[in-house]
C-alpha positions as a Python dict, from the first residue, in 0.01 Angstrom:
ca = {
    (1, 'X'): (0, 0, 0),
    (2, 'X'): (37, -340, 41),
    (3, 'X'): (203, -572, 304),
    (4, 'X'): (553, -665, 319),
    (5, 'X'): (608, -1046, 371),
    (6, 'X'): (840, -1145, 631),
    (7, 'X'): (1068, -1329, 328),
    (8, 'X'): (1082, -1029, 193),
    (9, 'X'): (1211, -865, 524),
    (10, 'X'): (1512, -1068, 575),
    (11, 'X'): (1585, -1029, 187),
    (12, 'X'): (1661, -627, 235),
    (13, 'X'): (1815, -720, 580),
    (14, 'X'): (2064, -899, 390),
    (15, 'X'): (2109, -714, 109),
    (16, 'X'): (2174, -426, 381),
    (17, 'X'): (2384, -655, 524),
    (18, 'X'): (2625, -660, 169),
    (19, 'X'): (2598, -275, 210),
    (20, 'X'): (2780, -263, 552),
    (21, 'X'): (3046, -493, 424),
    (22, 'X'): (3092, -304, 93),
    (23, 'X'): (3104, -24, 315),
    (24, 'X'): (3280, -143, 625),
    (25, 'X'): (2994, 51, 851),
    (26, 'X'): (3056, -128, 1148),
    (27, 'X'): (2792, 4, 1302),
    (28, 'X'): (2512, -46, 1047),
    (29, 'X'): (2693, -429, 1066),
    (30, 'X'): (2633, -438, 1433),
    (31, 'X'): (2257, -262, 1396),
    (32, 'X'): (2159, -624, 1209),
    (33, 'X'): (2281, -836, 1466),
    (34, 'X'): (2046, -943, 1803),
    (35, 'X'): (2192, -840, 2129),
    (36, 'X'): (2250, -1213, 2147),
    (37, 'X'): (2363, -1288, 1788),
    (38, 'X'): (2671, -1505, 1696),
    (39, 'X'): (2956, -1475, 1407),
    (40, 'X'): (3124, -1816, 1299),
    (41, 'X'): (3386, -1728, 1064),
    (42, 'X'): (3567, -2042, 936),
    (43, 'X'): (3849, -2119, 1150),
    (44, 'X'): (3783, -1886, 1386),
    (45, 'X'): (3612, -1920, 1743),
    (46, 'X'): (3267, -1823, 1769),
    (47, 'X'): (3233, -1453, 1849),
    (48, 'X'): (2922, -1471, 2112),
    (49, 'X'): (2694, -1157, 2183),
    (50, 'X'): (2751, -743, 2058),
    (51, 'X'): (3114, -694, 2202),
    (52, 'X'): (3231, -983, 2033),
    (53, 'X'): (3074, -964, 1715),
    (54, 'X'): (3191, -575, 1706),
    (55, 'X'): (3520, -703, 1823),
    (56, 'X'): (3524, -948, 1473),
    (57, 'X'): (3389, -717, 1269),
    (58, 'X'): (3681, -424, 1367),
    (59, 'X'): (3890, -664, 1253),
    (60, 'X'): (3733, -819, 944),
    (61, 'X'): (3709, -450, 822),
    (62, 'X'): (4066, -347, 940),
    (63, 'X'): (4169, -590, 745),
    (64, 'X'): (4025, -647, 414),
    (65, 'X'): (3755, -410, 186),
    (66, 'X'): (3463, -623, 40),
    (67, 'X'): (3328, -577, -347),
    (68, 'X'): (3092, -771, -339),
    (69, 'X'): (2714, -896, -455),
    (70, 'X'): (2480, -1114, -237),
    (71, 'X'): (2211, -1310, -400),
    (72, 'X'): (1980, -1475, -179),
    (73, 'X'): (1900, -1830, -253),
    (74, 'X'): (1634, -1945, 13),
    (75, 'X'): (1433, -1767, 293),
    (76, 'X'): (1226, -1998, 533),
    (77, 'X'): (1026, -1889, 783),
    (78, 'X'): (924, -2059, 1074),
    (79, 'X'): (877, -2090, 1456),
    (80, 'X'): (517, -1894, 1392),
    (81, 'X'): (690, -1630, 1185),
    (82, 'X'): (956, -1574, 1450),
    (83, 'X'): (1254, -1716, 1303),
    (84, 'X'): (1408, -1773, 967),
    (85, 'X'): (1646, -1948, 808),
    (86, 'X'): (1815, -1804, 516),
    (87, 'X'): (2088, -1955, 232),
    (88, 'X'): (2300, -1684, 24),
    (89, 'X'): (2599, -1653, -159),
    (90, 'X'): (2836, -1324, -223),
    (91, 'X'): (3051, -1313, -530),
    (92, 'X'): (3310, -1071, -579),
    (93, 'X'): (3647, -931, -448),
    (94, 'X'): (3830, -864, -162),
    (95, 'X'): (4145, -554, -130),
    (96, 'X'): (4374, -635, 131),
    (97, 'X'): (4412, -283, 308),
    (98, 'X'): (4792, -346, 346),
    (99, 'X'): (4900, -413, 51),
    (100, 'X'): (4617, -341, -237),
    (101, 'X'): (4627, -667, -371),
    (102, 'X'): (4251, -784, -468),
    (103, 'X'): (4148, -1208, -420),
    (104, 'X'): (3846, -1310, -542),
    (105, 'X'): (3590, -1411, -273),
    (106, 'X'): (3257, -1615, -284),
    (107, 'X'): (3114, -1770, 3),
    (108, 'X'): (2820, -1968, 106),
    (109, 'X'): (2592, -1793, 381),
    (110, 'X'): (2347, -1953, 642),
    (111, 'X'): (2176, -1720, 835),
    (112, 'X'): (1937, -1814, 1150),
    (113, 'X'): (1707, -1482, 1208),
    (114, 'X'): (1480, -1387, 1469),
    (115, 'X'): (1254, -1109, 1501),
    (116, 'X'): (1278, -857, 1800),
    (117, 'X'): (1138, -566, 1940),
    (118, 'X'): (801, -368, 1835),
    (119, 'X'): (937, -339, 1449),
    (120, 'X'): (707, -102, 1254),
    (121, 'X'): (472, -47, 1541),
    (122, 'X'): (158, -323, 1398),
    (123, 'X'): (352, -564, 1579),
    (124, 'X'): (625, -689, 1362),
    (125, 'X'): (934, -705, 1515),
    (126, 'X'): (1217, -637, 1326),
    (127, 'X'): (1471, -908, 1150),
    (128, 'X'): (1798, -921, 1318),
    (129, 'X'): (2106, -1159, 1268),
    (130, 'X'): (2102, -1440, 1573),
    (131, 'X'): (2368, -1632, 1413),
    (132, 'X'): (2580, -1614, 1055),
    (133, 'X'): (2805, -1933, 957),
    (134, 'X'): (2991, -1859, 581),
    (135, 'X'): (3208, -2107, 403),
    (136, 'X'): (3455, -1985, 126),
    (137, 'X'): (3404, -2160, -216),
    (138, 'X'): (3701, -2015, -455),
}
C-alpha cells in the first residue's frame, strides 16, 4: 500500500467538500472546517469560528441547491507540511429552493488548510478548512 501525499489529502477534502454542497449535508460541511475556520462569501461579513460558519451554511443551503463539479487547480503545501494553500473552481448550477428556477454558477476558490488532530494515527493530522474566500465568475 503506498503513502498518500498530503496534496493528495486536501484534493479528496475538497472534492468531499463539492459532495456536502451537492448534498446540502451541513454537517459533513461543518466536519471539514477547523474549530477556528472562517467563511468569506462575497459581500458578506466574515463568518468566524463553528457557530458561525454553521450559521452561513443553514442559510446558503436554505436557500439555494448546488449542481455542481470542482476541479482543483493548485495544492501547495507548506509551513513544514502543516498548511496548504489550495486554488479551485466549481462549474455548474444553482436551483433556487423557492422558486425552481436554475442560474448557472462558477466560482473561483482559495482555500488556506491546516492539519489538526492525530489524523490516521502515524501522525498525520487530518486536513480541515481554516479559511474559504470564493469569487463568482458568470
Amino acid at each position: 500500500m503506498t503513502a498518500t501525499s498530503p496534496e493528495q489529502h486536501v484534493k479528496d477534502l475538497l472534492q468531499t467538500y463539492r459532495d456536502a454542497l451537492n448534498s446540502s449535508d451541513l454537517d459533513l460541511a461543518l466536519s471539514l472546517y477547523s474549530a477556528d475556520g472562517v467563511f468569506m462569501a462575497p459581500h458578506s461579513s466574515p463568518a468566524v469560528g463553528k457557530a458561525a460558519v454553521k450559521q452561513a451554511y443553514e442559510g446558503l443551503f436554505g436557500e439555494v441547491d448546488h449542481i455542481v463539479e470542482l476541479s482543483v487547480e493548485e495544492v501547495v503545501v507548506v509551513g513544514g507540511g502543516e498548511w496548504a494553500f489550495a486554488r479551485s473552481m466549481t462549474r455548474g448550477q444553482t436551483r433556487v429552493r423557492a422558486s425552481g428556477e436554475l442560474h448557472k454558477d462558477a466560482v473561483w476558490q482559495l482555500w488556506v488548510l491546516k492539519r489538526e488532530g492525530e489524523g490516521d494515527g502515524k501522525g498525520e493530522g487530518a486536513w480541515r478548512i481554516a479559511r474559504y474566500s470564493f469569487s463568482p465568475v458568470e
